[in-house]
N, C-alpha and C positions, 0 to 999 in steps of 0.2 A: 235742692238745698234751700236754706232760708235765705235772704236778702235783710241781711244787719241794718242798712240804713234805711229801711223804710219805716215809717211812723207806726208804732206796736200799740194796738188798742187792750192788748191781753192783760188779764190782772197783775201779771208780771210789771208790763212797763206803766200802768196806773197806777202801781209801787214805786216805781224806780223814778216815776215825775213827780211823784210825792215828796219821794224822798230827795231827791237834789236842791228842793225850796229850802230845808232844815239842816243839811247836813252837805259838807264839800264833795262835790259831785256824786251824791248820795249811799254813797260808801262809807263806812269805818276802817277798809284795807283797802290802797289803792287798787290793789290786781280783782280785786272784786268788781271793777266798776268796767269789766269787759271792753278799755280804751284798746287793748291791743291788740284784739280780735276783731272788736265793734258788734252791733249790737247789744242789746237787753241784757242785764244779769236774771239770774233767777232767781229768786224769793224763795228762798226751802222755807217750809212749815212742816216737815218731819223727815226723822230717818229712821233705817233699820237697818240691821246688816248690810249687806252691799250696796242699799237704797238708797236714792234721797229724794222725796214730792217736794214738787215747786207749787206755786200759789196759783196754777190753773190746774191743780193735779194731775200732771204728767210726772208721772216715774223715771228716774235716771239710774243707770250703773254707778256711781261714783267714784272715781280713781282719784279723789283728793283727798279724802277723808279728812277733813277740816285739817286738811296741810301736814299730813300725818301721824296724829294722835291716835286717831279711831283702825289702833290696828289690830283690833280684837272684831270689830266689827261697829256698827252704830247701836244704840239701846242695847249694850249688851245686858241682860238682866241682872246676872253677879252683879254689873257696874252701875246699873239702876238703883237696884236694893241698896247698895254700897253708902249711895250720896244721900238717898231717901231716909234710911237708920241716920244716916252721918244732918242730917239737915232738922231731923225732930229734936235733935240734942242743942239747937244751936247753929247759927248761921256762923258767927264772929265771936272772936272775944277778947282780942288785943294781949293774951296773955299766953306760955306756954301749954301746950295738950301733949296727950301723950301719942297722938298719930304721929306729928311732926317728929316723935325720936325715931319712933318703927321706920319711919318713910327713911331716916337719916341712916340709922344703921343697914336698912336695906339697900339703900344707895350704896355704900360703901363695903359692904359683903359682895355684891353683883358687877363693881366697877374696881377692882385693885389697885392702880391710881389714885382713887378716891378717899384718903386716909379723915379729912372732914368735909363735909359740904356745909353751905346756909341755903336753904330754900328760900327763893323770892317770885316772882309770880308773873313771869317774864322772862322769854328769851335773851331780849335787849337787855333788861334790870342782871340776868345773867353775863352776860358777854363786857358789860358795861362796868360789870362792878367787879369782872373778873382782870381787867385791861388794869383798874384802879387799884386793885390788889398787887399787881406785876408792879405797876411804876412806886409804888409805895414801897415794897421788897425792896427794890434793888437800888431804887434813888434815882433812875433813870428815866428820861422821857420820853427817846421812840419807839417806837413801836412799828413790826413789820406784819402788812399783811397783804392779800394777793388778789388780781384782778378777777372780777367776778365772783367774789367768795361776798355773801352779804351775813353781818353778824348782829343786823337789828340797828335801830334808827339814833344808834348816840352817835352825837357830832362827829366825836373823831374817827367811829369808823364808815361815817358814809364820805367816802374819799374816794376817787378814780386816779388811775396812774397819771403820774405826771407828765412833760415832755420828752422826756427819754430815761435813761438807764440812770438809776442810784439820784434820781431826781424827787423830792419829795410828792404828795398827791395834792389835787385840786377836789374842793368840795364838789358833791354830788348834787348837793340838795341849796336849796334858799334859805338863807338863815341860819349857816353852818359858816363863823367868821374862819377867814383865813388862818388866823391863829392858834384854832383850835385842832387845825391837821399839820401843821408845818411842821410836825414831829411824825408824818404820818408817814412810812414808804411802803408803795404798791407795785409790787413787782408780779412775773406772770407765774401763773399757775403750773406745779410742775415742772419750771425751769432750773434744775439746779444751778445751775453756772451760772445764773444771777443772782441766787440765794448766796452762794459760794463768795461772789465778788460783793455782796453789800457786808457784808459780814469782816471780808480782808480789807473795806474802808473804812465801814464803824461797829466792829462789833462794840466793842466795848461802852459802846454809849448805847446799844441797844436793849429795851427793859423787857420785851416780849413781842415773838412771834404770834400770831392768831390766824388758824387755820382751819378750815371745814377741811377733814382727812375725805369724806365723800360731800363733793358741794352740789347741792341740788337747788344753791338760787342761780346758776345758770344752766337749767337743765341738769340732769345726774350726770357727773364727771369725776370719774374716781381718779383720786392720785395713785401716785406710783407708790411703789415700795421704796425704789429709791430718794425720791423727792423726799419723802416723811423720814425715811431712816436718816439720812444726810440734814433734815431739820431738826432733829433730836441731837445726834452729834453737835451741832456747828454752836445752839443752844447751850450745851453744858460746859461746852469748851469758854464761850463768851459769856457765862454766869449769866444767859438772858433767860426769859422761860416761856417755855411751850405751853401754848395754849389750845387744844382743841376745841374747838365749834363742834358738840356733838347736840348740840337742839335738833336738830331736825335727826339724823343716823343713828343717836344713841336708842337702843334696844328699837331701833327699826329695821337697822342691816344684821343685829346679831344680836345677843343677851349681854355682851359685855358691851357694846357697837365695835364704831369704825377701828380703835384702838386694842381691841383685842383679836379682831381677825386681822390685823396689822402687824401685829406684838412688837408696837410702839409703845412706852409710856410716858402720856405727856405731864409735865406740870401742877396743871391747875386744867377743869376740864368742866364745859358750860353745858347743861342740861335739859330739855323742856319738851315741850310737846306728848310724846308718850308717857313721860313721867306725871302727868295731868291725867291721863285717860280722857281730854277732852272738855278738861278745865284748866283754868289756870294756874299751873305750877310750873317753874322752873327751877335751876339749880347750880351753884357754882361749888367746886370743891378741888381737893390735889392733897399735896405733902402736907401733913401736918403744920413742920414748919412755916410753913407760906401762909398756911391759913390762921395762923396764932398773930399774924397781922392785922385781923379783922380785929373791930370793936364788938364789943365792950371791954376784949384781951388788950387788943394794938391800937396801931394809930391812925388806921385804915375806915373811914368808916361807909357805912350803908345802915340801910335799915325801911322797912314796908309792913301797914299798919296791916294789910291782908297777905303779910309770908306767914306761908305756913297753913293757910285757910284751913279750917278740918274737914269741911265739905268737899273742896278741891282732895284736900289730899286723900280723903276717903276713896274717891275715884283714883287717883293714880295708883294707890297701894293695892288696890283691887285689879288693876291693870299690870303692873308689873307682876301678880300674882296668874294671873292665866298665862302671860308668855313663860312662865316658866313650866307649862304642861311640856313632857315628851312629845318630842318631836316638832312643836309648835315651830320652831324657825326651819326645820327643813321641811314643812310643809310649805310656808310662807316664799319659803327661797322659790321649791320648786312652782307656785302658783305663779307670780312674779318672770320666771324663766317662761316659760307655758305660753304666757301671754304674751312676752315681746317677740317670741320666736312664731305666733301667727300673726302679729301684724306683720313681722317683715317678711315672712310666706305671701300675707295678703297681698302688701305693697308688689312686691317682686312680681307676682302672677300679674299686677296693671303694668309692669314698667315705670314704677314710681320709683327716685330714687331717696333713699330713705333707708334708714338704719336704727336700732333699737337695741338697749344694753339692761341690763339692771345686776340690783344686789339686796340679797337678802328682799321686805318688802317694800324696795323702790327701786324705779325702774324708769328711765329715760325716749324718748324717740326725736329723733334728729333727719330733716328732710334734707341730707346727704347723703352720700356715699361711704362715708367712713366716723366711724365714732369720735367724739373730740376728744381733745385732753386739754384744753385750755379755752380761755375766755373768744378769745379770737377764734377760733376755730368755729365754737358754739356760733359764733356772730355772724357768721359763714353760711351758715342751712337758710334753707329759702323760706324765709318767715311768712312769704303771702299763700304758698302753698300749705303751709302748718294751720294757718288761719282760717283755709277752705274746709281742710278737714276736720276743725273742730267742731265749725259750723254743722259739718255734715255729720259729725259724731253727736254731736246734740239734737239732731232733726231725729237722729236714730234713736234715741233715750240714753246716749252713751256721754258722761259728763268728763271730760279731759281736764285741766288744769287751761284755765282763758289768758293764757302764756307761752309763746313758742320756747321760754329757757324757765322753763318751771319743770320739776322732776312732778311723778305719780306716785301713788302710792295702792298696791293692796292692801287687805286686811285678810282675816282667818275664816273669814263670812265668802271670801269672794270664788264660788266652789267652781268647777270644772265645767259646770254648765253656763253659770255666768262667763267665764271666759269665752267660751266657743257662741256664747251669744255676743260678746262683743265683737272677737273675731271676724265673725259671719255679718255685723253690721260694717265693720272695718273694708271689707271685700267688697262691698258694697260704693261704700264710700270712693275709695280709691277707685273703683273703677269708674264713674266718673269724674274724677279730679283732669283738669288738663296736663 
């Protein structure tokens, strides 16, 4: 396997020293800059369906898909031509198009919850301006959300639990003042009996729950039925509102997402990632009434000079268009299934201990014994062993996520052959792992 700390002459790290002169640790996304693996990032200079060449041209499998967008495949061509037509007509143009109503109506025909959305061009710009929307409705200020759930870099939700039970959260990050979380509680994931009990001390002051229904920024960890069902109740009861986090699971686990193989309905419900096809688009939307609080109606405001981009959304509308082929998610599901059941065949045959889940196309691997259901748990699997194998999944051409609590992601590109080549590098791998 490779040796992460030794001094990398390859055109890779003659990038990556380039780049850390001009840019904070030469990344634009932290988890890019491979601190929690170690070692060199890769430089992609192209993809293709399951593909992705790094800048000494070695070929990799890719299970990230630029964080789950690309789940049609990379260059898909429809999605090429898409932006190409969509790019000769115009980059920008600060004014309404007529994609942005197709994208809007089709959001809301494919998401029943969804009675309006605003497209904005960001997960966070979503999650951010959907929190903004809650406390405006209701005139309320806290807000409940759960450990290990990440909904993008605005202040008040980068917060970690506090010192104990029904205790506010402590900022995550530098430069996130105390006062902008003190309205923030961080309870555990999947507990109901804490959800239960913050709710019998304040519900009433509470503006909105926000919740990843499948959280995949601490590795894939799906909630219960009961957790989510008992979150919808305790919500309508205390006039608070449900918020799903579906940027990353929406039309990844399912065509409706996490919410309809749930038959939850939440609120207001935050969108992005697949709905891009791989550019930038996100989305916030729910009840009518909730969203007649946005400006230029309410008294709500937001607003982004590139929502709505036509280029972007050219690719997402072209994207949400192929996952609605037959059968397209139960092929997806069944690739996704395939895959975690030979690594942990693989692991099992070394005596690795180690476990692997997924749903729909994302899929989890945890260097335990048993699958988590919460933050702590996750925190539990033996990260230096997750760390060797990545390594050695990448000596193989096999590109993981450079994150022991980072979910995977297939695409509709990733056929039965690429599995059993991963597989068979996995087998590999693990066998000699210590």
């Amino acid at each position: 396997m490779s040796t992460p700390n030794l001094p990398d002459h390859s055109r890779n790290g003659e990038l990556f020293a380039r780049a850390q002169k001009t840019t904070p640790g030469g990344v634009n996304s932290p988890v890019r800059a491979f601190k929690s693996v170690g070692g060199t990032p890769r430089f992609i200079t192209r993809a293709e369906g399951p593909y992705f060449w790094d800048a000494d041209g070695k070929r990799y499998i890719d299970y990230i898909g630029s964080w789950g967008p690309a789940i049609v495949g990379h260059a898909h061509p429809e999605v090429v031509k898409a932006v190409q037509d969509a790019a000769a007509r115009g980059l920008s143009f600060g004014a309404p198009t007529e994609g942005e109503v197709l994208m809007a109506e089709e959001i809301c025909r494919l998401v029943p919850s969804i009675e309006q959305v605003r497209l904005v061009s960001s997960g966070t710009e979503a999650t951010m301006s959907a929190l903004r929307l809650a406390r405006g409705a209701t005139g309320r200020d806290k807000i409940v959300k759960f450990e290990g759930c990440y909904h993008g870099h605005a202040d008040s939700l980068l917060v970690k639990a506090g010192s104990g039970l029904l205790t506010f959260g402590n900022p995550t990050s530098a430069g996130v003042p105390e006062d902008f979380v003190k309205h923030t509680l961080v309870l555990d994931y999947n507990n109901v009996a804490q959800l239960e009990d913050a709710f019998a001390s304040m519900g009433d002051t509470i503006a909105c729950v926000i919740v990843e229904p499948v959280a995949g920024n601490m590795n894939l960890v799906k909630a219960t039925a009961e957790f989510l069902r008992r979150m919808r109740e305790l919500c309508t009861k205390h006039g608070a509102i449900l918020i799903f986090d579906e940027v990353m699971s929406g039309f990844r686990v399912g065509l409706g997402g996490a919410q309809a193989l749930y038959d939850i309905v939440p609120d207001l419900t935050a969108l992005g990632k697949v709905i891009g096809g791989g550019m930038p688009v996100a989305a916030f939307g729910g009840r009518a009434d909730l969203m007649h609080n946005m400006a230029p109606v309410g008294a709500v405001y937001q607003a982004g000079t590139l929502s709505g981009n036509p280029v972007a959304v050219a690719a997402g509308m072209t994207t949400l268009k192929l996952v609605q082929e037959p059968g397209f998610y139960t092929r997806l599901a069944a690739t996704s299934a395939r895959l975690v059941a030979g690594l942990s065949g693989a692991a099992k045959e070394a005596d690795i201990s180690f476990c692997a889940d997924s749903l729909g196309g994302m899929f989890g691997m945890y260097f335990s014994d048993d699958i988590p259901a919460s933050y702590a748990e996750m925190m539990a699997a033996d990260k230096s062993r997750f760390n060797a194998f990545f390594h050695g999944m990448l000596d193989e051409g096999v590109y993981f996520a450079p994150a022991a609590f980072e979910a995977g992601f297939v695409s509709a590109q990733h056929s039965d052959a690429v599995i059993d080549e991963t597989i068979a590098a996995a087998r590999r791998v693990f066998a000699k792992l210590d």
